[in-house]
C-alpha positions in Angstrom: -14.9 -14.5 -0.8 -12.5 -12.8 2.0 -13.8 -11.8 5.5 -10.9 -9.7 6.4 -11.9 -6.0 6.8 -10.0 -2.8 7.2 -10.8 0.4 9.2 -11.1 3.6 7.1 -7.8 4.9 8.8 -6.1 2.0 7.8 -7.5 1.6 3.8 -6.6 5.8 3.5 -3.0 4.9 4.6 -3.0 2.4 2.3 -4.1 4.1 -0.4 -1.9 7.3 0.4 1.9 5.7 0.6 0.9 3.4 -1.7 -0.7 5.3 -4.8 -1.4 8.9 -3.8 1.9 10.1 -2.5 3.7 9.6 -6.0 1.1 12.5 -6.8 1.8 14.9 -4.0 3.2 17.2 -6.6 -0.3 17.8 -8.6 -2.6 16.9 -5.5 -0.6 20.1 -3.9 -1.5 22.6 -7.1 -5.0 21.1 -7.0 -5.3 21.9 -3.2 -4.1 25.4 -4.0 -7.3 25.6 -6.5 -9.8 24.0 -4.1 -8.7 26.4 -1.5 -9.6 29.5 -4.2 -12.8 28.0 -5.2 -14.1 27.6 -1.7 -12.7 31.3 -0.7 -15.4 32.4 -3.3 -18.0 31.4 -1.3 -17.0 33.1 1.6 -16.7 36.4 -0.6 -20.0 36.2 -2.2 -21.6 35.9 1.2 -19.4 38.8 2.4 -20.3 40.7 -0.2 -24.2 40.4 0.8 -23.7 43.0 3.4 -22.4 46.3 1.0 -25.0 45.3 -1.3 -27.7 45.5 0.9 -26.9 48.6 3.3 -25.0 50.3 0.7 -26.9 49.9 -2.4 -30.3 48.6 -1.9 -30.5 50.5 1.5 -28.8 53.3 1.2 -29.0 53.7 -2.8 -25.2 54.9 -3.7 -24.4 54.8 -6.9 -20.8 54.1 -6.8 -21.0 51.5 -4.7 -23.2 49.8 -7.4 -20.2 49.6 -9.7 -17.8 48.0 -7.2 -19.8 45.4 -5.9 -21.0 44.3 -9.4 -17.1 44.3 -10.3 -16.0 42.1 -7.8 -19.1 39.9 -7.9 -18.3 39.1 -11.4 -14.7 38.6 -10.6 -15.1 36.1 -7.8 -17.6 34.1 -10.2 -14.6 34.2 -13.0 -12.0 33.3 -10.1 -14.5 30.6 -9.6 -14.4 28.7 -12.4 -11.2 28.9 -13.5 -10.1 27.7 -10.2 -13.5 24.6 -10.9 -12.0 23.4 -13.9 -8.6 23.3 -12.9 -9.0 21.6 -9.9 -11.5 19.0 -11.5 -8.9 18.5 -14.4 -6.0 17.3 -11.9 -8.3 15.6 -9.6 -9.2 13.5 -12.5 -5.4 12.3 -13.5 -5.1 11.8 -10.2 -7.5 9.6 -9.9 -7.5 8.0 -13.0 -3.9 7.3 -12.6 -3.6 6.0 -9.4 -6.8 3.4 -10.0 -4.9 2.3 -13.1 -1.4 2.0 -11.1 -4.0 0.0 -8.8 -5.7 -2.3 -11.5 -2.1 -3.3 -12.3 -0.9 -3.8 -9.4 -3.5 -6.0 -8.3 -3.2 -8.2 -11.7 0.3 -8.5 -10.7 -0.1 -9.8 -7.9 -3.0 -12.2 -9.3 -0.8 -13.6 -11.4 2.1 -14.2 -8.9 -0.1 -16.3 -7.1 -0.2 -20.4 -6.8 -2.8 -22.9 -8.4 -4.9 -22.6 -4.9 -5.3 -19.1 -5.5 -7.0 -19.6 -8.5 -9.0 -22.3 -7.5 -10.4 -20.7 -4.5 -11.0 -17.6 -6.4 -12.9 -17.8 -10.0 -12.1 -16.1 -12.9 -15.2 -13.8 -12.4 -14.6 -12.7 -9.0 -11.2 -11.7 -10.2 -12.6 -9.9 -13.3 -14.8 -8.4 -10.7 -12.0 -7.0 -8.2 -9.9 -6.1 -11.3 -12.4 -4.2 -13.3 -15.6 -3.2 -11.0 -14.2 -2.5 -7.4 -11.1 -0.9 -8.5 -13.4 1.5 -11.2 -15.9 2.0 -8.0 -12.4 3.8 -6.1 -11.6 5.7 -8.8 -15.1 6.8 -9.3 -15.0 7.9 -5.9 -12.0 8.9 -5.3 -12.1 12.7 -7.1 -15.3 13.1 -5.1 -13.6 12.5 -1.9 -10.7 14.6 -2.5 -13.0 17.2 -3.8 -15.1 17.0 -0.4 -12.0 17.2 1.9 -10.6 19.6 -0.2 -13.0 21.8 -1.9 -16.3 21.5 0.3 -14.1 21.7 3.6 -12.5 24.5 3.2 -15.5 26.2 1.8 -17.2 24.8 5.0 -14.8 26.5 7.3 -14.3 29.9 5.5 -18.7 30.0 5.2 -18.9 29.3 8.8 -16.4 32.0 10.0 -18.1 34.8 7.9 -21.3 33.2 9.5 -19.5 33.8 13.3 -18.1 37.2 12.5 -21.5 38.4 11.8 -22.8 36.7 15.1 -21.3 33.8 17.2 -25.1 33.3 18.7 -26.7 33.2 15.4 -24.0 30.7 14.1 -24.5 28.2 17.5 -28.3 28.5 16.2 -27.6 27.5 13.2 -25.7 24.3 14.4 -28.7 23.0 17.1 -29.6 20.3 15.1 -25.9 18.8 14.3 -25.5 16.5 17.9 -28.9 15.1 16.7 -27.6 13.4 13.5 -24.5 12.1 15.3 -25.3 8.3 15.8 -28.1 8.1 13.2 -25.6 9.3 11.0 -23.0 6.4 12.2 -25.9 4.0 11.9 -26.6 5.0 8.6 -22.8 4.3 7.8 -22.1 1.3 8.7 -25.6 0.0 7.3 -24.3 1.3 3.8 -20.7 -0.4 4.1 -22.6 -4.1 5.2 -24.4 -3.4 2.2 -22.1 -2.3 -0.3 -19.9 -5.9 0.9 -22.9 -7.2 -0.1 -23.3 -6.1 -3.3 -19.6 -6.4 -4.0 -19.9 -10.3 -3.8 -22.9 -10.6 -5.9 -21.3 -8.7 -8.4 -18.7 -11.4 -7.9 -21.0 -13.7 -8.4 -22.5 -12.4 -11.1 -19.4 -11.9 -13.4 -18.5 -14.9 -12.3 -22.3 -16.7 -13.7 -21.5 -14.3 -17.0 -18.2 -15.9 -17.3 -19.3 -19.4 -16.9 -22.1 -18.8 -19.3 -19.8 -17.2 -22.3 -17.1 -19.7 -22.1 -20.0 -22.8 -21.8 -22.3 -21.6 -24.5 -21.6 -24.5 -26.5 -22.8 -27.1 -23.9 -25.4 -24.8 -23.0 -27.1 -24.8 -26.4 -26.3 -28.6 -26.2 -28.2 -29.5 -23.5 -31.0 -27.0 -23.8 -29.6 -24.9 -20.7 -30.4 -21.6 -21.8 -33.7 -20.8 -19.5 -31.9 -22.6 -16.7 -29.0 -19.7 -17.1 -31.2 -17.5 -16.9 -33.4 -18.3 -14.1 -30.1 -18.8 -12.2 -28.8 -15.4 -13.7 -32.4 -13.3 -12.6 -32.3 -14.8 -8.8 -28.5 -13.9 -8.5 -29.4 -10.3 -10.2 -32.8 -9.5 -8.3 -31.0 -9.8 -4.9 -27.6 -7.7 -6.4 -30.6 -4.7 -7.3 -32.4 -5.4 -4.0 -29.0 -4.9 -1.9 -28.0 -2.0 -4.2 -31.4 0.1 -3.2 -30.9 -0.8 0.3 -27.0 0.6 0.1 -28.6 3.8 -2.1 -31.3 4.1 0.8 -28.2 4.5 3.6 -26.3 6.7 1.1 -29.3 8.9 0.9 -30.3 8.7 4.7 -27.1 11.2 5.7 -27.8 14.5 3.6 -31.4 13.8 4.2 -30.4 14.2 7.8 -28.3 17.5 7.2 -31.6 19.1 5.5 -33.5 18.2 8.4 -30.5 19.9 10.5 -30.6 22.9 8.1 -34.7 23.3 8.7 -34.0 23.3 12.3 -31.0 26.0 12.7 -32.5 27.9 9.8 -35.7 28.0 12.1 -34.1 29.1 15.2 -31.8 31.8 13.3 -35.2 33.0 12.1 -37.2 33.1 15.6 -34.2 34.8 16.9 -32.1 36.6 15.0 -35.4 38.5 12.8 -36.6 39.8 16.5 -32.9 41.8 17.0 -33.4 43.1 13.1 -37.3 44.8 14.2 -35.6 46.0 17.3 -33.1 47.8 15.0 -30.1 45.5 16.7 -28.9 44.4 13.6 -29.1 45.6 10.1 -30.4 43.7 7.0 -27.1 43.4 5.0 -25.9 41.5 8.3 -28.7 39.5 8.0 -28.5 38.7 4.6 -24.4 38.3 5.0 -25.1 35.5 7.6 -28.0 33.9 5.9 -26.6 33.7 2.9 -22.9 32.1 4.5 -25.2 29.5 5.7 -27.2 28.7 2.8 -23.9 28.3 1.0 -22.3 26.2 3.8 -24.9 23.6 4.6 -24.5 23.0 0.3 -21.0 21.5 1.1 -21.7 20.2 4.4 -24.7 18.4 2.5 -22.3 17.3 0.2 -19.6 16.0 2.7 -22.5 14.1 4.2 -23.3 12.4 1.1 -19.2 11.8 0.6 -19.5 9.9 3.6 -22.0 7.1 2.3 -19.6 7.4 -1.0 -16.6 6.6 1.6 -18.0 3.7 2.4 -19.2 2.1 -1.0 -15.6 2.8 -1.6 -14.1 1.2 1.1 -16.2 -2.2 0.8 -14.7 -2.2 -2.8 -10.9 -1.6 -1.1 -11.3 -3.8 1.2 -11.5 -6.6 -1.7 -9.1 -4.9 -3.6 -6.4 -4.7 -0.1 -7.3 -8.1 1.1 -6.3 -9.8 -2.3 -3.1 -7.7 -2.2 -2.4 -8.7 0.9 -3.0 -12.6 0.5 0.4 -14.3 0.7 2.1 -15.2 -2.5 3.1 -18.9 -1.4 5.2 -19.9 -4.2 8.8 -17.6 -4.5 11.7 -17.6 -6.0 15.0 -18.2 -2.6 16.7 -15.7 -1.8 19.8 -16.9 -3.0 19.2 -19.1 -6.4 20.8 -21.8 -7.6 21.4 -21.6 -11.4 19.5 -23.7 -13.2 21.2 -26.5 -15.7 21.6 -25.0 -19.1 21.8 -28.9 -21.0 19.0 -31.6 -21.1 18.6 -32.2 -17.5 17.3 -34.9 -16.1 14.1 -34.9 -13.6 14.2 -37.1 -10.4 10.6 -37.3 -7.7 11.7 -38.5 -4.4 9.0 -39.0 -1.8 6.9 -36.6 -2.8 3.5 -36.7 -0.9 0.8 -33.9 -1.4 -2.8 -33.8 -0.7 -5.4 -31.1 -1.2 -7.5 -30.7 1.9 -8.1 -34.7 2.9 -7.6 -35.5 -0.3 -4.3 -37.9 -0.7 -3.3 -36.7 -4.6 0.4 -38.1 -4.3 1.7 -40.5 -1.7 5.3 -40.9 -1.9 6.0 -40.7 -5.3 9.5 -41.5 -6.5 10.3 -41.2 -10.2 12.6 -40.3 -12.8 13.2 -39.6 -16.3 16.1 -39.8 -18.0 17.8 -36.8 -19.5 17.3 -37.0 -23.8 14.6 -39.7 -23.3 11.1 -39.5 -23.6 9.4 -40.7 -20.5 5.2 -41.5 -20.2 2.9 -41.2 -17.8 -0.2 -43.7 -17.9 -2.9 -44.2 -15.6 -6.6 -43.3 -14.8 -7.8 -40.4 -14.2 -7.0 -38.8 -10.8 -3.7 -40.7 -10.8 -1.8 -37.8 -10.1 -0.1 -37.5 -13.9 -1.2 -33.9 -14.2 0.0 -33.4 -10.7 4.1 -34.1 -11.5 3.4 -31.5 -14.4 2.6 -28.9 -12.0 5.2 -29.9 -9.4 7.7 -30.1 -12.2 6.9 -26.2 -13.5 6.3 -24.8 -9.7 2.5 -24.3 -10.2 2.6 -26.3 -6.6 4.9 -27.6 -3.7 5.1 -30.8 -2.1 4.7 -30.9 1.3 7.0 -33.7 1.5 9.6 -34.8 -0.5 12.0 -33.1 -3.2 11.7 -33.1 -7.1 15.1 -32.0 -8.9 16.0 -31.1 -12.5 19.3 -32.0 -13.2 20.1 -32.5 -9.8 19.0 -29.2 -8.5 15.9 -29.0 -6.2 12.9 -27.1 -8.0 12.8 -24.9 -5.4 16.6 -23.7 -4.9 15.9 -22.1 -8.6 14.4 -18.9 -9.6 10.7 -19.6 -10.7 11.7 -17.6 -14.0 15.0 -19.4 -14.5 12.9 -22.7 -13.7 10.1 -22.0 -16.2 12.1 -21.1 -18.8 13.4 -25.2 -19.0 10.1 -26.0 -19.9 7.8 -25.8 -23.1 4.4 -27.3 -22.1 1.9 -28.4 -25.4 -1.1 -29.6 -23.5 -4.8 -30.5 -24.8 -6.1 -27.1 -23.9 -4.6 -25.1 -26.4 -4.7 -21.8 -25.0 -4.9 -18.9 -27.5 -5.1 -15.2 -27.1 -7.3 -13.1 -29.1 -4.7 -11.7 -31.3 -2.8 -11.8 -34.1 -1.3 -15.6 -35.2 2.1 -13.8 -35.2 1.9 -12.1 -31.3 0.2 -15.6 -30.5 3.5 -17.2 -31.7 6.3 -14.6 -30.7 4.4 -13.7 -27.2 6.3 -10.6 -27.3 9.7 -11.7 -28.5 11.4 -9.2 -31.1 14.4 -10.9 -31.2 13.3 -13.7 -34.2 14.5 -13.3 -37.3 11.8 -14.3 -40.2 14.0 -16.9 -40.8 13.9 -18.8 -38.1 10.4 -17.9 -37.6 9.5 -19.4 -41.2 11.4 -22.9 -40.1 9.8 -23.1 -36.9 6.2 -22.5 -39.1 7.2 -25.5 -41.3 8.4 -27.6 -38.8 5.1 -26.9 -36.6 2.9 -27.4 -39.9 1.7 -24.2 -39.5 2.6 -23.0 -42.5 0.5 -25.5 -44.2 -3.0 -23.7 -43.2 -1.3 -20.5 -43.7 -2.1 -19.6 -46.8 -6.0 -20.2 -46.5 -6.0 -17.3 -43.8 -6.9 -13.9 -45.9 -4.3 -12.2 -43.5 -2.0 -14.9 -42.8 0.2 -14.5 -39.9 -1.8 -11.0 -39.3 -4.8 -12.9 -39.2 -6.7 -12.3 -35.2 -7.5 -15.8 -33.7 -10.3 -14.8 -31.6 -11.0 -15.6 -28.3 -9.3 -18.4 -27.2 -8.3 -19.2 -30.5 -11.9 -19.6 -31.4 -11.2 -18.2 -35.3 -8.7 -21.3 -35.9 -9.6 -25.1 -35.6 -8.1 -27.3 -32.9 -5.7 -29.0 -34.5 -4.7 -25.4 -36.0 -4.4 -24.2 -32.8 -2.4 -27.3 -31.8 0.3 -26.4 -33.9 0.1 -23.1 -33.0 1.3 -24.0 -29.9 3.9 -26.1 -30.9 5.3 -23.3 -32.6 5.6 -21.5 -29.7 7.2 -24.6 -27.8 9.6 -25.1 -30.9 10.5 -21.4 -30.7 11.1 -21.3 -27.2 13.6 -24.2 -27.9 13.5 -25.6 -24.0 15.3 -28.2 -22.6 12.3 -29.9 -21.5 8.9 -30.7 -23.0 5.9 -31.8 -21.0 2.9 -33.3 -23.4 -0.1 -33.3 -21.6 -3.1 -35.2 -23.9 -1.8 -33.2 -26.8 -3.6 -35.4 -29.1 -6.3 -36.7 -27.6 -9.2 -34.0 -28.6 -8.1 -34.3 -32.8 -9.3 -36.4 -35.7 -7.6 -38.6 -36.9 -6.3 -36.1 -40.1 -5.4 -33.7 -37.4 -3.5 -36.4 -34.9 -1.2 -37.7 -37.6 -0.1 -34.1 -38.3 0.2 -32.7 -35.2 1.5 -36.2 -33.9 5.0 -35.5 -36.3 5.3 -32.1 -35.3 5.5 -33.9 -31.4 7.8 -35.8 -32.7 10.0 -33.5 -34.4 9.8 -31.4 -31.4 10.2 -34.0 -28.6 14.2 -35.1 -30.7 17.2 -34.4 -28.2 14.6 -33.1 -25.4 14.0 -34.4 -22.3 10.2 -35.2 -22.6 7.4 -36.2 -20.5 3.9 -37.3 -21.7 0.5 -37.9 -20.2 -1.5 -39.9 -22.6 -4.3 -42.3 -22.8 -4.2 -43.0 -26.2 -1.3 -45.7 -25.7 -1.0 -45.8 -29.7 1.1 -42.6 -29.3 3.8 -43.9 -26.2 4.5 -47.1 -28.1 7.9 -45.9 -28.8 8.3 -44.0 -25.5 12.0 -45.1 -23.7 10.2 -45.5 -20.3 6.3 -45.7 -19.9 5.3 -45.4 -16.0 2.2 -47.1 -15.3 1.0 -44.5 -12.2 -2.3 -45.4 -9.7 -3.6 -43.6 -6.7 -0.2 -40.9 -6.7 1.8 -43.7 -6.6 4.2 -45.4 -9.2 2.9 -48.9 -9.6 4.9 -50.5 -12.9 7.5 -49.0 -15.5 9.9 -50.0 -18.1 9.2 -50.3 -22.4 5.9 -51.1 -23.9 7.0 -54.5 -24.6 8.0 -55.3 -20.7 4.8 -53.8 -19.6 3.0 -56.3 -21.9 5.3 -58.8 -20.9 4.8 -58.7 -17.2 0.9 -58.0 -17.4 -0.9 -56.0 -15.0 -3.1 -52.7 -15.3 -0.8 -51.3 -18.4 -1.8 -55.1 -20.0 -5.1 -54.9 -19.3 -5.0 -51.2 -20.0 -3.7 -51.9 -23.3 -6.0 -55.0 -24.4 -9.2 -53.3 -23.6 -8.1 -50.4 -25.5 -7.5 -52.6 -28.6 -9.4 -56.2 -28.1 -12.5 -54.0 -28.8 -13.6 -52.9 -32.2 -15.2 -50.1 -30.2 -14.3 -46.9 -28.4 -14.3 -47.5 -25.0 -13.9 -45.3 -21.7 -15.1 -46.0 -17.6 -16.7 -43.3 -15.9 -13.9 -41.7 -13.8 -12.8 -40.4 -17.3 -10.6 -42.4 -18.9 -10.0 -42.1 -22.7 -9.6 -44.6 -24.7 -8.4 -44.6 -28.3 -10.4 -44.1 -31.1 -9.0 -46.0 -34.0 -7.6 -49.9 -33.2 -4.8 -51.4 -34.2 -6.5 -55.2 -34.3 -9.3 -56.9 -33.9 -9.4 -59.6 -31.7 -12.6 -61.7 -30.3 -14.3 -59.8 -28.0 -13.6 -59.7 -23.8 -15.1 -62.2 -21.3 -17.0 -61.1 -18.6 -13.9 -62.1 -16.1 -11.0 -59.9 -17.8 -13.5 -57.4 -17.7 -14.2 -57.9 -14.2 -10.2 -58.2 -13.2 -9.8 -54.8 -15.2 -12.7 -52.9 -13.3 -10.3 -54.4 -9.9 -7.3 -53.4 -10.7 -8.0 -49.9 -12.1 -11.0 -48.9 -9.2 -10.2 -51.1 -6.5 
């Protein structure tokens, strides 16, 4: 989804001021500990050399005591230094990927309706979750390698040049021959690991489309479909993941092949000076044995190295997204926002998306303790004023003000908190009906939270839940029905006790049962309030103060049902086709009509319907 990239000098800074620094304190003491346990290598090779001339060679006795002391206490020192270091390695890591994870939902969150568009729930899921659990699975393996291995490296290869600085250059003939297949190999396994971080993308994102979709997926027979689409997508994640293992693989591979070749030389060379009596056998062993042990952690430095860059293409998601502007901000110097009903004025507001004209020089208002509606098809632009209204967007010309204070000269907290928004999605979390009401609020009495049940007609399913207000929802509210969930919402928006309430369709996906209950709790809700409403049901705007007939993002018509009907025009023609019919009716750019009818009249002629089909699609 991103392009940007990010050299390993610049993701390491990153990740040091950022979430590593806060932990010099422990990384320090773990330091201390990898610095012990990779000393003990160094001493177990340096202890080869009394062990052979002393004891196997020359056969004394009390050598054999000492050197089996100290053996045994460098393999104790060993692992108590092992599991310390590995313990705070571990909270390290595990605590500065969780400091990351919520970071990076912060700033998810923070970010405008584009954002989200442009980037699907599942590739979010995936940066969130998978690339942020991929750094931290790294991460103690990294540390460990600079740390531990390193420093076991350099203590290994100094006993090895103490014993003899000709043996040790031997040993190392084969390292310039790695260099740039090595370098290959790395940047071959960061392309892939890119790769495979998009397709995982994409995969959560097909998993995600699936789960929430089931419904219409079982509906329509879609099930071997999904997963012939799901196979293709996960056959070339696998192929791209053995192709990145391959690379990963291809650097300590090299380092064996570098081992065989200095081992070799040492060998040729160095067993000719032991026959001519040049050099003794302990010295021998010493120096072999420094460089078994060191090509272990350069062998696993080399394979940290492929790790590094698995790692990186996962931080390079995770750094790009934190770096991606956040568009939408509160000024630096706020305006407070009006603490009575306010009224809402649109003046010239023009937006598009892409070459896509959504609003064009909209001007409207709504009166402050009035209810106000929005008609029109869909793709008017009636969802659009919602999201100017709450901040969700900008116009990119024009101002819209709320009680005569410009949207954006207010804090977007200050400015959300005017609003209480019941819409036709009723969003739910999966947990209890109480959280789902108080969204974290501890300051509601179970007073006013019982009045605010009776008023929202919750309280009239309550006590059919086994747990009642304990009882989980599921996800999405998927344990409730949807006018229960409906009213669990407008518990919420009575609780929150706004100044303004936006209805968006609030009705429009109920029975008929459901509507008339849900429809008084609107009302009951929408008294004193400054309210606007986007419906197509035009049964429930009858009684609205203003109705605004909108088309093509701009205000065509307004004034009181009866004017509307009064003058004619597309909220007349609107309204007869909605109820001339006996039948449900709705055109293909989605408009929804009613489902019950207030009369019956004779049927249309083929030229309203005609003059309709004009007005509304051009």
């Amino acid at each position: 989804m991103t392009d940007q990239t990010y050299t390993s000098v610049e993701l390491l800074a990153w990740l040091w001021r950022d979430y590593l620094k806060k932990h010099m304190g422990l990384l320090a003491v773990a330091v201390i500990f990898m610095i012990v346990e990779g000393s003990t290598l160094g001493a177990l090779a340096k202890l080869m050399e009394p062990m052979f001339d002393r004891v196997f060679v020359a056969g004394q006795q009390e050598a054999l005591i000492w050197v089996g002391v100290l053996l045994l206490g460098i393999f104790v020192l060993r692992a108590i230094a092992g599991v310390a270091q590995k313990v705070l390695l571990t909270r390290i890591a595990q605590k500065s990927a969780a400091e990351m994870r919520v970071d990076l939902l912060e700033r998810m969150m923070r970010q405008d309706g584009a954002f989200h568009q442009a980037h699907p729930p599942g590739f979010l899921i995936q940066r969130v979750q998978s690339d942020v659990n991929a750094v931290g699975n790294v991460w103690r393996a990294i540390i460990t390698g600079a740390g531990r291995d390193f420093i076991g490296l350099l203590v290994l290869l100094g006993v090895a040049i103490a014993i003899d600085p000709i043996w040790a250059l031997l040993a190392c003939i084969g390292v310039p021959l790695m260099v740039l297949p090595a370098a290959v190999a790395q940047r071959f396994v960061r392309q892939r690991s890119r790769e495979a971080r998009d397709l995982g993308a994409g995969l959560a994102t097909r998993l995600d489309e699936v789960f929430h979709g089931i419904v219409q997926i079982k509906l329509n027979g879609l099930e071997d479909y999904q997963s012939r689409q799901y196979r293709d997508i996960t056959r070339t994640f696998v192929r791209t993941e053995v192709r990145a293992a391959f690379g990963n693989s291809a650097i300590p591979a090299m380092i064996d092949i570098m081992s065989g070749v200095g081992f070799m030389a040492v060998i040729l060379y160095g067993g000719s000076e032991i026959i001519d009596g040049n050099k003794s056998i302990g010295e021998f062993m010493t120096f072999f044995t420094a460089m078994g042990f060191a090509f272990s952690p350069l062998r696993r430095l080399g394979g940290i190295s492929g790790l590094w860059q698995t790692a990186a293409a996962a931080l390079e998601r995770v750094k790009a997204l934190m770096d991606s502007p956040v568009r939408l901000m509160s000024p630096a110097d706020p305006k407070p926002a009006p603490t009575s009903n306010p009224d809402i004025e649109i003046e010239g507001v023009s937006l598009s998306y892409g070459e896509a004209k959504v609003l064009d020089s909209l001007t409207l208002n709504a009166a402050a303790g009035q209810t106000t509606a929005l008609v029109g098809a869909s793709g008017a632009g009636k969802s659009t004023v919602f999201n100017l209204l709450t901040r969700l967007i900008d116009p990119q010309e024009g101002t819209v003000k709320i009680g005569g204070v410009a949207t954006t000269d207010m804090s977007l907290p200050e400015l959300r908190k005017l609003f209480s928004v019941v819409s036709q999605e009723a969003l739910l979390f999966d947990e209890t009906l109480r959280e789902n009401i108080l969204l974290g609020r501890e300051d509601v009495p179970d007073a006013q939270l019982h009045e605010v049940l009776e008023a929202a007609h919750v309280a009239d399913f309550l006590p059919k839940l086994e747990q009642g207000l304990e009882t989980r929802v599921g996800p999405r509210g998927s344990a409730l029905s949807g006018g229960q969930r409906q009213r669990v919402v407008i518990a919420r928006a009575l609780l929150r006790n706004t100044p303004v309430l936006l209805l968006d369709e609030a009705t429009s996906a109920l029975d008929a049962q459901s509507e008339q209950v849900v429809q008084d709790a609107l009302d009951r809700l929408s008294r004193g309030r400054t309210t606007l409403v986007i419906a197509h049901r035009l049964s429930t705007i009858r009684n609205a103060d203003k109705i605004v007939v909108m088309d093509r993002g701009q205000v065509v018509d307004q004034g009181s049902h009866d004017e509307l009907l009064a003058r004619g025009g597309i909220y007349a023609d609107l309204y007869r086709l909605q109820f001339q019919s006996g039948k449900t009716v709705s055109d293909q750019r989605g408009l929804r009509a009613l489902r019950g009818t207030e009369r019956t009249i004779r049927p249309l002629n083929p030229n309203l319907l005609q003059r309709i089909g004009m007005r509304l699609f051009g």
